[in-house]
N, C-alpha and C positions, 0 to 999 in steps of 0.2 A: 656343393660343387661337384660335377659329372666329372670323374679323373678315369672313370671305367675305360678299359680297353673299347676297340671298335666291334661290330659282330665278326669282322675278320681276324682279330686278336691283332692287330698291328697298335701298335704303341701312337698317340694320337702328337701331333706337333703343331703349336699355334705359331704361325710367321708375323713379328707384332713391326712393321715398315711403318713408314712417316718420315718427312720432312725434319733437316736438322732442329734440333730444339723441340721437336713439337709434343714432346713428354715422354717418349716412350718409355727410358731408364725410370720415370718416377711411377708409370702405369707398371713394370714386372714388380717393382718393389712391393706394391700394392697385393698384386698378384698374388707373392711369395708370404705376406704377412698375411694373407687368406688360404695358405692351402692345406693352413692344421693338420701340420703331418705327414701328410703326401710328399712320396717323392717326384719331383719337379729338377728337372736341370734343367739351366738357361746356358744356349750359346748367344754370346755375345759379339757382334763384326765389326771392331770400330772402324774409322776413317783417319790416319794418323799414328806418327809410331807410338804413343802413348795411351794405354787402355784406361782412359776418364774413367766411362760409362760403367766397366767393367769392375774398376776402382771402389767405384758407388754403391754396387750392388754387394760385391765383397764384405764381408765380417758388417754386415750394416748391424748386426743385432736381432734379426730375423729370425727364427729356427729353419733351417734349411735353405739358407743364405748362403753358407758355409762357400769359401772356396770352392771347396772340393766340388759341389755341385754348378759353380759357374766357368765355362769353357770360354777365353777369350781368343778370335781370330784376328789377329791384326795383320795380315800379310796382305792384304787387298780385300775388294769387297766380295762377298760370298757368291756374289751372281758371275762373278770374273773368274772365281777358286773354286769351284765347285768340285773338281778330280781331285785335287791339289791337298786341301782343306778340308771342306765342309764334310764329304762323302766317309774318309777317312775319321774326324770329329762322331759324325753320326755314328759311325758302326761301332768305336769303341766305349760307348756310351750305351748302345743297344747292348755288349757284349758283358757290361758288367754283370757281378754275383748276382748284385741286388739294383737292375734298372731300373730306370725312371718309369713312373709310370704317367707321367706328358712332359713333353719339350717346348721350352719356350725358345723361339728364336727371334733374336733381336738383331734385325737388319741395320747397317750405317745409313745417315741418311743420304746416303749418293748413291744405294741400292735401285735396281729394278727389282722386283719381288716375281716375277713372270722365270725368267728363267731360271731362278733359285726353287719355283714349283717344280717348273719343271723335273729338276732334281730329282723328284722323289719317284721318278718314273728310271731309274737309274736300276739295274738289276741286282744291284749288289745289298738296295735297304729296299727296294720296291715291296716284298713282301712283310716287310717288318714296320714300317712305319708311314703315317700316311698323313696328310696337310689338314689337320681338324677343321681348319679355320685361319683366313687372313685378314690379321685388323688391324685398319692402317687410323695412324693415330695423324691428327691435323691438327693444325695452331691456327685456335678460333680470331685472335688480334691481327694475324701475319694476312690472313683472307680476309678479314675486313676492311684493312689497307690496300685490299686490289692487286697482292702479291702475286696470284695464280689465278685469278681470275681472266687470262687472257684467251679471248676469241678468236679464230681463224682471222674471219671477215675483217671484224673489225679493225685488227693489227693491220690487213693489209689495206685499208680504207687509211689508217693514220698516217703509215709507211707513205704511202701515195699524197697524201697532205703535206707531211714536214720530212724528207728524206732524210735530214739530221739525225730523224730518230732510230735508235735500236731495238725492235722488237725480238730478236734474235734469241729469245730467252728458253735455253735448255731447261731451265727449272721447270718451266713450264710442261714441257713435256715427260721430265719426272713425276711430278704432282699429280698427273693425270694419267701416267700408268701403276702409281700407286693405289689410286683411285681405283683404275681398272680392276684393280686382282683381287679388290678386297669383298669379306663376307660381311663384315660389319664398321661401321666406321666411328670411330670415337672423337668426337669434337671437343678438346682439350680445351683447358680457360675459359669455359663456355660465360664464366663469373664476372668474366674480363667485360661481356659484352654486355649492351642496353637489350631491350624485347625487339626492337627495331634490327640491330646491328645483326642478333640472331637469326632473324629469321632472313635476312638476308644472304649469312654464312651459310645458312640450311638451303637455301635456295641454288647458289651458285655452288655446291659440292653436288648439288642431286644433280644441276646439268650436267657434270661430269660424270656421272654415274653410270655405266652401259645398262646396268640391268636395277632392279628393286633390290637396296641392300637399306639396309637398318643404319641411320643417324643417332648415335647416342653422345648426348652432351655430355661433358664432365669437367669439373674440378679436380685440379690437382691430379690427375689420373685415376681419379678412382671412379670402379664401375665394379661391381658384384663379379665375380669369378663365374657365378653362372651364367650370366650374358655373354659373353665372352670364352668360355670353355665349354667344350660337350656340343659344339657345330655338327660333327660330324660329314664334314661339306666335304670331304674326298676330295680338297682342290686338284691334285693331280689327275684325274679324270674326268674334269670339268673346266678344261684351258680355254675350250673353244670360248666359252662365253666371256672369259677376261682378255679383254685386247691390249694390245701394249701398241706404242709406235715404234717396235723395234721388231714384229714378228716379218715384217718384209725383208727383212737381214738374219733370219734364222737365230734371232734372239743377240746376233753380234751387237756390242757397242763400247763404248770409251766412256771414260770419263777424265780425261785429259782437260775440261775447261774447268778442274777443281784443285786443288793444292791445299796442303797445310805444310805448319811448321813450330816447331815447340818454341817457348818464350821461356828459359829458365830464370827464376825470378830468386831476388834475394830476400832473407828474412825481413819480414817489418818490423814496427813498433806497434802501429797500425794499418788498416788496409783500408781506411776509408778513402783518403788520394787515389789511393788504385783503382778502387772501386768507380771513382767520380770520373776517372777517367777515360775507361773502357769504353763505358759509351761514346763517348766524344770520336775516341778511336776508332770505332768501330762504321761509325757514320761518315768518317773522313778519308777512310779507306776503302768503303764498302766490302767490308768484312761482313762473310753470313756468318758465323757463331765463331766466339769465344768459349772454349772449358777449360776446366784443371781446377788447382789447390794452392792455397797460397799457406806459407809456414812464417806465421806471428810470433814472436818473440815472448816466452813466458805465457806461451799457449799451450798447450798439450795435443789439444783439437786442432786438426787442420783445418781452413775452411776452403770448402768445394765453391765456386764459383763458373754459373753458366751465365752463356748470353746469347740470343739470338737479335739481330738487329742491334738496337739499342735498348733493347730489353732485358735488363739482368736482374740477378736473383743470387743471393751467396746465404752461407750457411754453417754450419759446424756441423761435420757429418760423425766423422770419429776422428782416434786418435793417431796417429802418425807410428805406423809401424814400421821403417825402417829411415835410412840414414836419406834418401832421396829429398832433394831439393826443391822448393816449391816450383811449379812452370804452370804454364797456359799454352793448349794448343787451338790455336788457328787456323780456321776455314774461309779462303776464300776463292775466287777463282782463281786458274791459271794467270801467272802474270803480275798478282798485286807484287809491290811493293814490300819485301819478308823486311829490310832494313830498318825501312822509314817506320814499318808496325812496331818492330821490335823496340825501336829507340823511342817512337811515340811513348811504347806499355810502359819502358821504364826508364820514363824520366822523370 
């Protein structure tokens, strides 16, 4: 694995963006159980007053897992905090005894990745540190369902057919300036899909694609550290070629049509009812992701529970280091319904 400094000697940073759920936290893990030794810090951005993602990566058993080496931001997303946050995060990370010698950042997934390059053009780390490479991670099932697949023409061919309908989907325009910025793109659950289904996933990301970037399928997030680190791609002086649909507004934008909200949960016996039920709730609500921990009864292990759609996945990650209560936080747009979710999870 390339960890070497750049020919400039700036400290190199991988920005690893994607859509909620779409692996990212299980692609650093991967990362981190690959860097034998190297030091490696990860900032972490979640979406939500509770740090999941960040949870996960913590004390996982890794060597150089460690706390100490992961930075969580929860104050807003990194492309909104950038003076606030991120810039200040950065410097005191580059200023340590014994620095990183690469930065994993790990965007929320309601990030633009465009203005957070931009970042790195900031005079305060401009000469210290520099965007190795942006690899935007995708959930191979979520696009085979026609999740992001949407067309200018088309939507407004349908729009003009059935007025009823909503095309109106901001995600869509996230998807496709994560798409934009990226160096390399990792198609996540690639497992998930038939020969058919993939090549289709590969087909309908490459339209997206401004320029020639590399499709790398994966399971479970795993992809070699060398494909993935040692780009060298100097994103910050290379913006012109990544388009966002937000540079006609000088990078401004919201994300006001997104909301979470924590589900504090009581102990179980079991969690399989809970389990059974997420989906349901998630469907019924139109909730984009479910995360968090639930605390079993006569368990030691917590179990991590994520969900995207109606898609979930639980687990015994570790063991429950302090007095904190199991919860689930909740992603969905402005506007859902926190009650009706809340008394759905736990009833």
């Amino acid at each position: 694995m390339s960890l070497n400094k750049t020919p400039l000697d700036k400290t190199p940073a991988t920005i690893v963006t994607g859509f909620l759920g779409a692996g990212k936290t299980t692609l650093l893990r991967h990362l981190m159980k690959e860097a034998h030794g190297r030091r490696i810090a990860i900032i972490v951005n979640e979406f939500g007053a509770l740090g999941v993602d960040g949870e996960t990566l913590k004390d996982c058993g890794i060597p150089g897992c460690e706390a100490e080496n992961i930075v969580e931001l929860a104050n807003g997303c990194l492309c909104c905090t950038v003076a606030d946050d991120f810039i200040p995060t950065l410097t005191t990370l580059l200023d340590r005894a014994d620095p990183p010698e690469h930065i994993l950042i790990e965007t929320s997934g309601l990030a633009l990745p465009k203005p957070l390059i931009k970042a790195f053009n900031w005079p305060a780390i401009r000469s210290r540190v520099t965007v190795d490479g942006v690899v935007t991670v995708v959930d191979g099932p979520a696009i085979a369902e026609g999740r992001f697949a949407d067309d200018p023409d088309a939507v407004a061919a349908q729009r003009r057919a059935d007025p009823s309908l909503d095309h109106d989907n901001p995600l869509s325009e996230l998807f496709e300036d994560q798409l934009g910025a990226a160096d390399i793109v990792v198609l996540n659950k690639a497992d998930l899909l038939d020969e058919a289904a993939l090549r289709t996933v590969r087909a309908d990301i490459t339209a997206h694609l401004p320029r020639a970037v590399k499709i790398v399928p994966a399971q479970e997030g795993v992809v070699p550290p060398s494909v993935l680190l040692g780009l060298n791609a100097a994103a910050e002086d290379d913006l012109a070629t990544r388009p966002s649909h937000h540079d006609a507004v000088d990078g401004e934008h919201e994300h006001d049509d997104f909301d979470s909200f924590v589900v504090v949960l009581p102990e179980y016996e079991s969690a399989d009812a809970l389990l059974a039920r997420l989906p349901e709730v998630a469907a019924a609500h139109d909730v984009l992701r479910i995360k968090g921990f639930v605390r079993l009864k006569n368990k030691a292990m917590r179990l991590a529970v994520q969900g995207v759609g109606r898609r979930f996945r639980s687990h015994f990650d570790r063991a429950w280091t302090d007095g904190r209560d199991g919860h689930l936080v909740v992603i969905g747009q402005t506007g859902m319904n926190q009650e009706a979710i809340a008394k759905a999870i736990l009833a």
